[in-house]
C-alpha positions in Angstrom: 0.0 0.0 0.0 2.7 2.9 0.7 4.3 1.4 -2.6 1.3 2.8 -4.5 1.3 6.0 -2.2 4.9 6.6 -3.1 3.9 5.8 -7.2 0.4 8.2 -7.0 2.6 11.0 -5.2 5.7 10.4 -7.7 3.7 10.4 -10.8 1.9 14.1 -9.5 5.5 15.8 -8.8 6.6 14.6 -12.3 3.3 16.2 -14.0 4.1 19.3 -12.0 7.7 20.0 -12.8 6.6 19.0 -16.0 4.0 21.6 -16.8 6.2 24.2 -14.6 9.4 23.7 -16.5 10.2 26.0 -19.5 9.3 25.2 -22.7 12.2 23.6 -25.3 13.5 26.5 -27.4 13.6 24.1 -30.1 10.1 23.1 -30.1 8.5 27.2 -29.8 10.9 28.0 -32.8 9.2 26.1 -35.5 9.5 27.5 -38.9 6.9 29.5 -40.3 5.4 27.7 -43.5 6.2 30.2 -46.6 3.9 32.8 -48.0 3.0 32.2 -51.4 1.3 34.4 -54.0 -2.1 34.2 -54.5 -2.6 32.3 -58.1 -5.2 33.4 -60.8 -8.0 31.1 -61.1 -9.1 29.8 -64.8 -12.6 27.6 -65.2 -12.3 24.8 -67.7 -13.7 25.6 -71.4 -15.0 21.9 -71.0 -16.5 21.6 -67.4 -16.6 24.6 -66.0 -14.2 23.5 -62.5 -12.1 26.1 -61.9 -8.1 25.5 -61.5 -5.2 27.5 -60.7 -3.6 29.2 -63.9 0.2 26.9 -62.9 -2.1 23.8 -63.5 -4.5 24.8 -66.1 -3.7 23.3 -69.8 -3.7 26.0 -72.0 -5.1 25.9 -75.6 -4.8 29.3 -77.1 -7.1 31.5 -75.4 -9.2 28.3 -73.3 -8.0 26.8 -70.3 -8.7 22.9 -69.5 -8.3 21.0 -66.2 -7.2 17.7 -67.9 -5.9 16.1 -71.0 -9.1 14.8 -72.1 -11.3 17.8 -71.5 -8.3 19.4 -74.1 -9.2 16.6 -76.5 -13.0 17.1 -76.2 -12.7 21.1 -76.5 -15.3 23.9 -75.2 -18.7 22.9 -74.8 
């Protein structure tokens, strides 16, 4: 019984020193993800789903979300 008394009173100091203990100044300097440019938005001639511009398929003028809304062409 005091075994258990001595584990329940151990285990509380740990969580206390634990949560009272400064944090790593590793783990609050985390890099910020980068900022990126907003991209211009183009709907598909075919479907109408709009895609970024770096990922549209360009035909001329008409923009296509995927190879085979290119082959079909504009609606």
């Amino acid at each position: 019984m005091k075994y258990l008394v001595l584990l329940v009173v151990l285990a509380i100091a740990i969580g206390i020193w634990r949560s009272r203990r400064a944090p790593d100044a590793n783990a609050s300097k985390t890099p910020a993800p980068p900022l990126t440019l907003p991209q211009n938005m183009l709907a598909c001639a075919h479907c109408g789903v709009h895609i970024p511009q770096a990922d549209a398929l360009m035909v001329g003028e008409q923009a296509y979300c995927c190879t085979e809304h290119r082959r079909l062409g504009p609606v």
